[in-house]
C-alpha positions in Angstrom: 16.4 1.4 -20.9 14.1 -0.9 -23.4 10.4 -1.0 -22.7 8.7 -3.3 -25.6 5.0 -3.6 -26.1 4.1 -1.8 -22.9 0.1 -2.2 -22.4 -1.9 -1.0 -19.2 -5.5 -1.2 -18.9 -8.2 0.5 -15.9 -10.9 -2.0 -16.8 -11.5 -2.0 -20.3 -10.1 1.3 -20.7 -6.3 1.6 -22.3 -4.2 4.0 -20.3 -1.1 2.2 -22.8 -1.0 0.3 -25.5 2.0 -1.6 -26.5 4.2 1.3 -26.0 7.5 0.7 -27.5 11.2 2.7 -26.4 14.8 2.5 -26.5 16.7 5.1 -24.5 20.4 4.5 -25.2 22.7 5.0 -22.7 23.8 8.5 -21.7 20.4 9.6 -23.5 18.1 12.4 -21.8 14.5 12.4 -22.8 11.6 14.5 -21.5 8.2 13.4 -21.1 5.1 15.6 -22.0 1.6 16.0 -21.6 -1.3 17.5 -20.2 -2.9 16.8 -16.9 -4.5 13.1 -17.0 -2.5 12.1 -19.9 -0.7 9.4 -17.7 2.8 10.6 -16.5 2.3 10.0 -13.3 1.2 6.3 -13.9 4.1 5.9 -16.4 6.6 6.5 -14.2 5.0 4.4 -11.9 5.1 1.1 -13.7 8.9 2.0 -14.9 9.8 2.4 -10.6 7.5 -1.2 -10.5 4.9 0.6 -8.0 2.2 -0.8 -10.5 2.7 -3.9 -13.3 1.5 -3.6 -16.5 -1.0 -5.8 -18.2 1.8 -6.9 -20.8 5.2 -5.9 -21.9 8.7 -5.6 -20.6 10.8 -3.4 -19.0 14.7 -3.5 -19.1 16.6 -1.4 -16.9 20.5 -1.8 -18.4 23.9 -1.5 -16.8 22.5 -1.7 -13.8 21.0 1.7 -13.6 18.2 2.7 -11.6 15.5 5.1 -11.8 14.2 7.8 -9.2 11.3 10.9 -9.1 10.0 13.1 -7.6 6.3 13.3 -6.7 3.9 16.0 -7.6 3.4 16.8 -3.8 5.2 16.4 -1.4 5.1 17.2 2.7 6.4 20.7 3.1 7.7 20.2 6.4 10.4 17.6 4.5 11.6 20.5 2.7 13.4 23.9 3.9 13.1 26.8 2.6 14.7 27.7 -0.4 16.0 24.5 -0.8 16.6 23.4 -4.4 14.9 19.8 -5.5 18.3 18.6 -6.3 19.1 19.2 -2.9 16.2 17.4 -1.4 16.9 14.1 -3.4 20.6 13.9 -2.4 19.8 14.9 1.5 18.8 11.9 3.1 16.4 13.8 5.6 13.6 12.3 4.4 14.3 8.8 5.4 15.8 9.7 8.7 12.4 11.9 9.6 10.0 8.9 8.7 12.4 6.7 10.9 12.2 8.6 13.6 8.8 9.1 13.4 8.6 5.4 13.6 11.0 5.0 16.6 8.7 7.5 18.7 5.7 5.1 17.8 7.4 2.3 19.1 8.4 4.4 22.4 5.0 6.2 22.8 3.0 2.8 22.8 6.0 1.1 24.9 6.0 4.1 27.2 2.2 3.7 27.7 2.6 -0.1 28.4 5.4 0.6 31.4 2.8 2.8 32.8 -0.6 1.5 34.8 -3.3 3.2 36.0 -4.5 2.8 39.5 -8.2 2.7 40.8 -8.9 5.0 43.1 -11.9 7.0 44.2 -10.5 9.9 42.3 -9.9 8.1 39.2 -13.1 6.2 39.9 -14.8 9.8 39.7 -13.0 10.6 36.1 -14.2 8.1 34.5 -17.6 8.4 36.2 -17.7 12.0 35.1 -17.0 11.0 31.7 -19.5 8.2 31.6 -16.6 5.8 30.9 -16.5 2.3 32.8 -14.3 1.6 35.3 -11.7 -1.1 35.4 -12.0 -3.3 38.1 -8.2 -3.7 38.5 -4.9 -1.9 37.6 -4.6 -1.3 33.7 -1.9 -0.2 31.7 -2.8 3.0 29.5 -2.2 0.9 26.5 -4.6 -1.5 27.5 -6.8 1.2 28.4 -6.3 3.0 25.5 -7.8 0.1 23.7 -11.3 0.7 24.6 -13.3 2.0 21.9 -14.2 4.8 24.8 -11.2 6.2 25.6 -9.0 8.9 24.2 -5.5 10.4 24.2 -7.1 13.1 26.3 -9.1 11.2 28.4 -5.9 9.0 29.3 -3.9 12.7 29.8 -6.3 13.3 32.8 -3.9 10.9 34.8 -0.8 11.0 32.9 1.5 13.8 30.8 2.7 11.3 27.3 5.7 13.4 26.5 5.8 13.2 22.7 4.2 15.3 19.8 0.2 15.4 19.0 1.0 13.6 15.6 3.2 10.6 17.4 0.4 10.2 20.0 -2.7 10.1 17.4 -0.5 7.9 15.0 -0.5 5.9 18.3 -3.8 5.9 18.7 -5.0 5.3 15.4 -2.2 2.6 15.5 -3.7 1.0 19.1 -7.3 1.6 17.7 -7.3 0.0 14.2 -4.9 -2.2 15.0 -6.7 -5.4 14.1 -7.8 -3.4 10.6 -4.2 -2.6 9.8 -3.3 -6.4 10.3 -5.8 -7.6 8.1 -5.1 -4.5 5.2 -1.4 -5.8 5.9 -2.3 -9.5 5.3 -5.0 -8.5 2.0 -1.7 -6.5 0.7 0.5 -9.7 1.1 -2.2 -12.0 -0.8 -2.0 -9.1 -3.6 2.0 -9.4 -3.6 1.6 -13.1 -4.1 -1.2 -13.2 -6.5 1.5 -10.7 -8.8 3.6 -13.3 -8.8 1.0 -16.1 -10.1 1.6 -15.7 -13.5 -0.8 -16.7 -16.6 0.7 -18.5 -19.5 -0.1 -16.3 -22.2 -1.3 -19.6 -24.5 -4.3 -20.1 -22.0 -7.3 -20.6 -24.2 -10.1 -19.0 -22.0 -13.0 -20.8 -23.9 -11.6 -24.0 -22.2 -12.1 -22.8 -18.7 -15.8 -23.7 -17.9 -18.2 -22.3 -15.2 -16.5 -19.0 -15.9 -19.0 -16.3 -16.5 -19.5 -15.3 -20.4 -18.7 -11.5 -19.1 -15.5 -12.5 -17.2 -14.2 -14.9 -20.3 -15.0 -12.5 -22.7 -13.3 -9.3 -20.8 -9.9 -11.9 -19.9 -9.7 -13.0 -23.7 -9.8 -9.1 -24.8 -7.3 -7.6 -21.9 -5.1 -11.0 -21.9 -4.0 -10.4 -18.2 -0.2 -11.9 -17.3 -0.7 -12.5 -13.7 -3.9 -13.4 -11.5 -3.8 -9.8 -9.9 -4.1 -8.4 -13.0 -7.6 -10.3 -13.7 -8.6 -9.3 -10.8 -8.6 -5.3 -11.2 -10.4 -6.5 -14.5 -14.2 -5.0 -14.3 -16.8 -7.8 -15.0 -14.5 -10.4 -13.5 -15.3 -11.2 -10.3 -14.2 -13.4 -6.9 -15.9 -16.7 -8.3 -14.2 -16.3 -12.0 -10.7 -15.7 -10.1 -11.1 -19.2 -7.8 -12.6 -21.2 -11.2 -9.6 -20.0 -13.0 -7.3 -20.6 -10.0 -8.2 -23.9 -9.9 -8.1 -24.4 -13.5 -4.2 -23.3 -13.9 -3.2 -25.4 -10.7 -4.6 -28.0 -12.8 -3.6 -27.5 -16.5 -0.2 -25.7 -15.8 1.1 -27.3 -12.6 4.6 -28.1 -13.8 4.9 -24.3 -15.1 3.9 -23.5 -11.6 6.0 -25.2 -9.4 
């Protein structure tokens, strides 16, 4: 593995500066250092969960790099088990996947099943100051209602799974619109990774830029449009006149 001129900043602040290392093949290394020194983070950027502000990283002969967190859910792990264990069992993925699966048939299971209006179900929901539907309603349209709860919805119906699958489901049904739109923010953050900045841009040349934001992007030197945005003193308005400005000065490195 070769990692040349590795730099990360928070802001202004260096986390690492253009960190330099050659691991030859076959080579173990260990990596030391107190609490907040960074481990975490450097591992991070070599599995590509975070991008540096500059540098490289070469993974060679087709090698690939795992860890293991700090913390991890005890109910993934047996007792007594060994970590080497853990990594090579593939129980982890199999539990989140089923977990999934049971989210998919806890909200499809509350879809098959409607809810009737009748004077005794008219009484629940008067009892719990709830409105009434004025028709049939599926539970997972009823769940829907800022109002109504799992247990609310159990007064008329047993949902046969766990108490985490049904408040994933509800947090799921709930915050559904939320969860699309974090889902869509996290897709323009992929993209905006992937908009890269020529490292020859001469910032004094981009006008209506704030002197703050062109002085902070001239001293961190930001590779891709994400990057200047985590930048502090750069804000929304400085990313769209800068947008604008590469779309214009290096469209044909763009396209």
């Amino acid at each position: 593995m070769i990692i040349n001129n590795l730099s990360l900043y928070f802001g202004i602040q260096s986390i690492f500066e253009d960190v330099s290392i050659n691991i030859p093949n076959n080579e173990k290394i260990g990596i030391v250092g107190v609490n907040g020194s960074g481990k975490t983070t450097f591992f991070k950027l070599l599995m590509k969960q975070i991008t540096p502000d500059s540098g490289k990283i070469t993974i060679t002969n087709n090698k690939r790099i795992d860890w293991l967190p700090q913390v991890i859910d005890e109910e993934l792990i047996e007792e007594d088990e060994l970590v080497l264990d853990f990594l090579l069992d593939a129980r982890p993925i199999s539990k989140l996947n089923k977990k999934i699966e049971d989210i998919d048939k806890c909200i499809e299971y509350l879809k098959d099943n409607k809810l009737k209006i009748t004077n005794e179900v008219e009484a629940i929901f008067n009892e719990n100051i709830i409105p009434i539907p004025q028709t049939t309603i599926s539970y997972e349209q009823l769940l829907r209602r800022p109002e109504v709860t799992i247990e609310f919805i159990e007064n008329f119906i047993e949902i046969p799974f766990s108490d985490e699958i049904k408040e994933q489901v509800y947090i799921n049904l709930k915050y559904e619109g939320y969860i699309k739109k974090a889902y869509k923010e996290a897709e323009k953050m992929l993209k905006l990774e992937e908009k890269q900045i020529p490292e020859d841009i001469d910032y004094d040349k981009v006008k209506n830029i704030a002197s703050e934001a062109r002085q902070k992007l001239k001293e961190v030197r930001p590779t891709t449009i994400a990057q200047a945005i985590r930048i502090s003193g750069v804000n929304p308005a400085d990313i769209s006149i800068l947008s604008v400005y590469l779309k214009k000065e290096y469209a044909n490195d763009n396209k």
